[in-house]
FIZA-915902 format. One record per residue (C-alpha): residue number from 0; residue in one letter; y, z, x. Coordinates in nm, 2 decimals. Example, Ala and Ser with C-alpha at 12.3 -4.5 7.8 and 13.67 -1.06 7.14 Angstrom:
# residues 2
+-----+-----+--------+--------+--------+
|   n | res |     c2 |     c3 |     c1 |
+-----+-----+--------+--------+--------+
|   0 |   A |  -0.45 |   0.78 |   1.23 |
|   1 |   S |  -0.11 |   0.71 |   1.37 |
+-----+-----+--------+--------+--------+
END
This chain:
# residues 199
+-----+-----+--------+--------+--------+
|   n | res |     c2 |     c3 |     c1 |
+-----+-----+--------+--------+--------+
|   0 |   X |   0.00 |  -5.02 |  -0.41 |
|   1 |   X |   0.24 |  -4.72 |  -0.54 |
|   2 |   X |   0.17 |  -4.38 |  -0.35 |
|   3 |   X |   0.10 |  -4.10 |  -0.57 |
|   4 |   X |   0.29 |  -3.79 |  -0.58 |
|   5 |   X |   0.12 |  -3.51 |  -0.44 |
|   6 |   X |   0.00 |  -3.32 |  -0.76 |
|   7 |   X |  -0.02 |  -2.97 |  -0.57 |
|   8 |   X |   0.34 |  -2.98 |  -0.29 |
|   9 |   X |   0.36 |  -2.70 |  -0.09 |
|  10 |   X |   0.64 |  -2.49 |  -0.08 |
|  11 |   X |   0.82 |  -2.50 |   0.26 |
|  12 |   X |   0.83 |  -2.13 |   0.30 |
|  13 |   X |   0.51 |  -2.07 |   0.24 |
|  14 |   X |   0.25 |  -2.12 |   0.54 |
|  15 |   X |  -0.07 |  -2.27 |   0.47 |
|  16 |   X |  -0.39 |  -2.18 |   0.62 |
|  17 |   X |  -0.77 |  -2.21 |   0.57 |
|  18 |   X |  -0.79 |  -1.81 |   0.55 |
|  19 |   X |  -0.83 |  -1.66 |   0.17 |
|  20 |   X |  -0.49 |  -1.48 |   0.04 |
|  21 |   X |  -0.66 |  -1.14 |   0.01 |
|  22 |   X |  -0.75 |  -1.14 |   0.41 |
|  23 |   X |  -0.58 |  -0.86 |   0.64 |
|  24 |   X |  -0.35 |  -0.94 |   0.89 |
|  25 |   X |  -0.59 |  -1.02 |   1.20 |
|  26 |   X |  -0.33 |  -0.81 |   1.44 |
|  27 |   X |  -0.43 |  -0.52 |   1.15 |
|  28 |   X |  -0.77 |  -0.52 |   1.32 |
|  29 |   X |  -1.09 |  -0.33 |   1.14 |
|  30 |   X |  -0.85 |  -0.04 |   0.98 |
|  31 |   X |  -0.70 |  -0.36 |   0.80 |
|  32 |   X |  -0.98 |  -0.53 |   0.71 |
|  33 |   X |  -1.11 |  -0.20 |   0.54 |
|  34 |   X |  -0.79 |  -0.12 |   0.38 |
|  35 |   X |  -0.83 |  -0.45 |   0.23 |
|  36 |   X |  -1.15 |  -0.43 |   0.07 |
|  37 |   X |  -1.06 |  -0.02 |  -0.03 |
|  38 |   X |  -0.75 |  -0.25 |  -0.22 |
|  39 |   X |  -1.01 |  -0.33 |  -0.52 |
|  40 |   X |  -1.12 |  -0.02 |  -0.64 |
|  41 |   X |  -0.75 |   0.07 |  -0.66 |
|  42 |   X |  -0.68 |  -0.26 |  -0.87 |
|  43 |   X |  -0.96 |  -0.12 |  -1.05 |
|  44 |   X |  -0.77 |   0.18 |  -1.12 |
|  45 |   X |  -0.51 |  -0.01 |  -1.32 |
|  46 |   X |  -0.76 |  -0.17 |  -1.56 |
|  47 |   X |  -0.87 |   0.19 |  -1.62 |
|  48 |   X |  -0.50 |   0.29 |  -1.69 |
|  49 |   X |  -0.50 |   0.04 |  -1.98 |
|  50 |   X |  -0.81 |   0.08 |  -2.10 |
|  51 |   X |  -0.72 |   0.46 |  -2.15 |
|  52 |   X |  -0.38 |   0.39 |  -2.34 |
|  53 |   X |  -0.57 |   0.11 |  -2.55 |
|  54 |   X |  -0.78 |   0.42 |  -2.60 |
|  55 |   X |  -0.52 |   0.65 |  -2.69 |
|  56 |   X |  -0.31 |   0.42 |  -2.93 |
|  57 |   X |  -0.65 |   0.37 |  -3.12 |
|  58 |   X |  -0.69 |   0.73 |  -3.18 |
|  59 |   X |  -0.38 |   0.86 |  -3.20 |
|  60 |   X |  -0.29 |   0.62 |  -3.50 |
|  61 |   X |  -0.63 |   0.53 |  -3.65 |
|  62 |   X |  -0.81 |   0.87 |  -3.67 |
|  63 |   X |  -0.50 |   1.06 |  -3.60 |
|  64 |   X |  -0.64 |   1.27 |  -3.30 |
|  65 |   X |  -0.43 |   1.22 |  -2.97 |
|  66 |   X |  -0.58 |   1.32 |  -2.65 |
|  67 |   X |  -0.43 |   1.61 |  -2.44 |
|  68 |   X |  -0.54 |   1.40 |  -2.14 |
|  69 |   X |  -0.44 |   1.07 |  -2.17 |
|  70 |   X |  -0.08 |   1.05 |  -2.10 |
|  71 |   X |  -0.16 |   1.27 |  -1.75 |
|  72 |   X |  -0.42 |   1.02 |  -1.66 |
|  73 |   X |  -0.23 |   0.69 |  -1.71 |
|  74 |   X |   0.03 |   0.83 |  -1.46 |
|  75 |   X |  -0.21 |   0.91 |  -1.22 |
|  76 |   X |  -0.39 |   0.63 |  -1.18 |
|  77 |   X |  -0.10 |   0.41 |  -1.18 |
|  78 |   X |   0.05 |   0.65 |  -0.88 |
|  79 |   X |  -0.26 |   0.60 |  -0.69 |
|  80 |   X |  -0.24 |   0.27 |  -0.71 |
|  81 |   X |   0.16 |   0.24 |  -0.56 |
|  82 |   X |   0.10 |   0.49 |  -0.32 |
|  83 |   X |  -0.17 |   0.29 |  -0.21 |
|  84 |   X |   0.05 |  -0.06 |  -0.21 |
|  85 |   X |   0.26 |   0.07 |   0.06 |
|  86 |   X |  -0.09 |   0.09 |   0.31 |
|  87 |   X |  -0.20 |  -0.20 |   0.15 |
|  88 |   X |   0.09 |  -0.42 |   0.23 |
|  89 |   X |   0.09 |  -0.33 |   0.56 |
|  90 |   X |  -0.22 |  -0.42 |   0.61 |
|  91 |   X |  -0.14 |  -0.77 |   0.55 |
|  92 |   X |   0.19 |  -0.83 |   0.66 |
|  93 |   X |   0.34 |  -0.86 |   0.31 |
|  94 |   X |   0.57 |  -0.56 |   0.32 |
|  95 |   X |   0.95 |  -0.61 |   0.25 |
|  96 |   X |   1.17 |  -0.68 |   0.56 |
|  97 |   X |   1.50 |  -0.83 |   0.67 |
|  98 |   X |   1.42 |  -1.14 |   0.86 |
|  99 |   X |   1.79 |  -1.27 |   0.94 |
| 100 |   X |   1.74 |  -1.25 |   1.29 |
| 101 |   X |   1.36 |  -1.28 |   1.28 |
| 102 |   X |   1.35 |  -1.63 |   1.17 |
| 103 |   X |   1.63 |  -1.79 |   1.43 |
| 104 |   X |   1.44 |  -1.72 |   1.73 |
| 105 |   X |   1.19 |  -1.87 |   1.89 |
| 106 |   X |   0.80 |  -1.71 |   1.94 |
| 107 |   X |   0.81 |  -1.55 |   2.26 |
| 108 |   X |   1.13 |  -1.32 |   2.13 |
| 109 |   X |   0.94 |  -1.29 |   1.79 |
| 110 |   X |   0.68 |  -1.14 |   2.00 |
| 111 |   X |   0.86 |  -0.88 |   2.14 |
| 112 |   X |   1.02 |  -0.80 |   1.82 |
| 113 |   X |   0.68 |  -0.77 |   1.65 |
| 114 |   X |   0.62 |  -0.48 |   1.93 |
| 115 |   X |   0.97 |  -0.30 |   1.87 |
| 116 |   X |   0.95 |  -0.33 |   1.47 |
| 117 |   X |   0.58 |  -0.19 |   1.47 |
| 118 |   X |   0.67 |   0.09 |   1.70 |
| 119 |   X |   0.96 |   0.20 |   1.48 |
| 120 |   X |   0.75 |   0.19 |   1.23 |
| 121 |   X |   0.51 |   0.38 |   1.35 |
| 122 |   X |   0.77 |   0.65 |   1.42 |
| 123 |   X |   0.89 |   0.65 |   1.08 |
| 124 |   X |   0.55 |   0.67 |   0.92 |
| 125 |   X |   0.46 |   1.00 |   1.12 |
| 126 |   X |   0.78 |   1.13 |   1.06 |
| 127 |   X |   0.73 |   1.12 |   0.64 |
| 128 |   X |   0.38 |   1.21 |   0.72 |
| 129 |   X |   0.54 |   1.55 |   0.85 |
| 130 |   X |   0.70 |   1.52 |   0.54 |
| 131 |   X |   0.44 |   1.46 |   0.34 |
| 132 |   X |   0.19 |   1.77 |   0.51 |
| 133 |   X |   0.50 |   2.01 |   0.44 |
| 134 |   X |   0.48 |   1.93 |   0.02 |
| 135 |   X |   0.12 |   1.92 |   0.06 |
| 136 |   X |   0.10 |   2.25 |   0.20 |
| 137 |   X |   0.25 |   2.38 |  -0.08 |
| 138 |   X |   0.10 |   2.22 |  -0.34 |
| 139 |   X |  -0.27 |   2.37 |  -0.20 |
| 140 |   X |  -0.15 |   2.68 |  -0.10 |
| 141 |   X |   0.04 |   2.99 |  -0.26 |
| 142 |   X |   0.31 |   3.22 |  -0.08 |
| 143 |   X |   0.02 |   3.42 |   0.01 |
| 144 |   X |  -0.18 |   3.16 |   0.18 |
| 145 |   X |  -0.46 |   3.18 |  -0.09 |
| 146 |   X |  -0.58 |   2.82 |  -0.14 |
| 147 |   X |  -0.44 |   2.70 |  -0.52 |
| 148 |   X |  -0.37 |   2.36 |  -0.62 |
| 149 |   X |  -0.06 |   2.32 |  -0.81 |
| 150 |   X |  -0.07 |   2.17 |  -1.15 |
| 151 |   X |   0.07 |   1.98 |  -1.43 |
| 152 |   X |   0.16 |   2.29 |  -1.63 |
| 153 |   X |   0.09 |   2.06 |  -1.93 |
| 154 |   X |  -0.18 |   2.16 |  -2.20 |
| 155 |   X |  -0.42 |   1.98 |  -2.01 |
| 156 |   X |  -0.25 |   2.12 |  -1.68 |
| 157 |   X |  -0.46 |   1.91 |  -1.46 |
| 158 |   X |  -0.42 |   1.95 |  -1.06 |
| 159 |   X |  -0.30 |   1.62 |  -1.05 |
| 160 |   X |   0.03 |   1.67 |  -0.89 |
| 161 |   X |  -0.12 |   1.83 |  -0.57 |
| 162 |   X |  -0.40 |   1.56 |  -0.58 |
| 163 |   X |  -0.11 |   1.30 |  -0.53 |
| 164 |   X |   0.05 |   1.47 |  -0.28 |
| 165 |   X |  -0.24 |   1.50 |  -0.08 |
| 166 |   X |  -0.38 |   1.14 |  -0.13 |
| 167 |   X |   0.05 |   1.04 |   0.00 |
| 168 |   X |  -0.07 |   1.24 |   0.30 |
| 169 |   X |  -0.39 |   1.06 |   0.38 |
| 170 |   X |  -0.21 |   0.74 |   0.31 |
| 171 |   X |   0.11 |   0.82 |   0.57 |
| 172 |   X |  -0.17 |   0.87 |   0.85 |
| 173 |   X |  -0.37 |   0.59 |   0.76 |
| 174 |   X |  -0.05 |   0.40 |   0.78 |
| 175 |   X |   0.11 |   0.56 |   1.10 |
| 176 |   X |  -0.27 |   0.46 |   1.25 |
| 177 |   X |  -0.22 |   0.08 |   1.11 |
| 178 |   X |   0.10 |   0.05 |   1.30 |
| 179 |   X |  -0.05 |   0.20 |   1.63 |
| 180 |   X |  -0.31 |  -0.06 |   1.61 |
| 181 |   X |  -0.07 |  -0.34 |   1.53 |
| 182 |   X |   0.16 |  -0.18 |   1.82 |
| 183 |   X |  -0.14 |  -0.22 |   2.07 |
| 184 |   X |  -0.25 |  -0.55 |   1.91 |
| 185 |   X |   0.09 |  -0.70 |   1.95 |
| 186 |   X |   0.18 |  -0.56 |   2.27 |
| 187 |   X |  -0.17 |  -0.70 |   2.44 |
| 188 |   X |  -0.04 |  -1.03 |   2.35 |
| 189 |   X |  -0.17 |  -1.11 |   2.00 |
| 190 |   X |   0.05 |  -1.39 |   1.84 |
| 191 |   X |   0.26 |  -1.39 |   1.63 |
| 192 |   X |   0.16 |  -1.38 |   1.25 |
| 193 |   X |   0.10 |  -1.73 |   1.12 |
| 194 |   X |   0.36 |  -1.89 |   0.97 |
| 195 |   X |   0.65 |  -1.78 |   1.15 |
| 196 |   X |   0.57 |  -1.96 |   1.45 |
| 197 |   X |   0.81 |  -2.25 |   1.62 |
| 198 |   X |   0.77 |  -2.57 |   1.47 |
+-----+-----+--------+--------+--------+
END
C-alpha cells in the first residue's frame, strides 16, 4: 500500500512544539507573559490606523472635508505599534540576531552565550534608555523647567511628538528589565530556548 505524502512537511528550521505561536519566551518569565498579552491592544492600534485613513479618503473626496487630525493620528498609532515591536520581540525570542556561531555549538556553550548576549543587551538597552530620558526631558520640559509637552506644530498641533518619546522611554526600561530577567533566568540554569538545542 503507497505511503502518502505528508500534506503539512515541516520546514527543517523551524522547531515544532505543542506551545501556541503567540506564547512568551518561558526564560521571559511574568514581564514576558504580560508583554505578550499588552501585544493585542497594540495590534489593535493598527486596525484603528486604517480605519482612520479609510475614514479620511471617504471624506476628503466624497464630501470634500479633510480632517486636520487624521494624518497626525495614522502616524501615531503606527509608531506605537513599532516602538512597541522591539519589547515585544524580545519578549519572545523573535528579535533579529546573527547566529553564525550560535548554531555550530553545542548546548552547554549555547548556554553560556545566552548569559553573555542577554547581559550585553541589557547594557545597551539602559544605555539608549539614557538616551531616551535625555529627549524626553526635553520634550516635557522648557529651558525654564516649566513642565510643556512639545508638539506637532501642525494645525492640529497635537502633543504627540513628546507622547512618543515618552512611551520609547517606558519601553527602553521595560526592555532593559526583560533582559535582567532573561540574564537571571539563563544564568540560574534555564535551557536553552527550544529549537536550538543539540540534536
Amino acid at each position: 500500500m503507497p505511503v502518502r505524502p505528508d500534506q503539512n512537511p515541516t520546514a527543517p528550521d523551524v522547531p515544532q512544539t505543542g506551545t501556541p505561536h503567540l506564547e512568551a519566551l518561558s526564560q521571559a518569565g511574568w514581564l514576558g507573559r504580560a508583554i505578550t498579552v499588552a501585544a493585542r491592544t497594540f495590534a489593535i492600534c493598527i486596525l484603528a490606523a486604517m480605519a482612520i485613513l479609510v475614514t479620511e479618503v471617504f471624506l476628503r473626496y466624497v464630501f470634500n472635508r479633510p480632517t486636520v487630525w487624521a494624518h497626525e493620528t495614522t502616524i501615531f498609532l503606527s509608531a506605537l505599534t513599532f516602538i512597541f515591536g522591539g519589547l515585544y520581540c524580545v519578549a519572545r525570542n523573535t528579535h533579529i540576531r546573527v547566529v553564525l556561531v550560535y548554531d555550530v555549538v553545542r548546548s552547554p556553550v549555547r548556554h553560556v552565550l545566552d548569559v553573555v548576549i542577554s547581559i550585553a543587551c541589557l547594557g545597551a538597552s539602559l544605555f539608549f534608555a539614557w538616551a531616551s530620558w535625555l529627549m524626553a526631558k526635553k520634550a516635557m520640559f522648557r529651558p525654564d523647567g516649566s513642565f510643556a509637552l512639545e508638539t506637532s506644530g501642525s494645525a492640529w498641533n497635537s502633543p504627540a511628538p513628546a507622547v512618543l518619546k515618552i512611551f520609547l522611554l517606558c519601553v527602553l526600561v521595560t526592555m532593559s528589565v526583560q533582559f535582567l530577567i532573561l540574564t537571571f533566568n539563563y544564568a540560574r540554569g534555564t535551557k536553552a530556548p527550544k529549537g536550538h538545542d543539540d540534536v
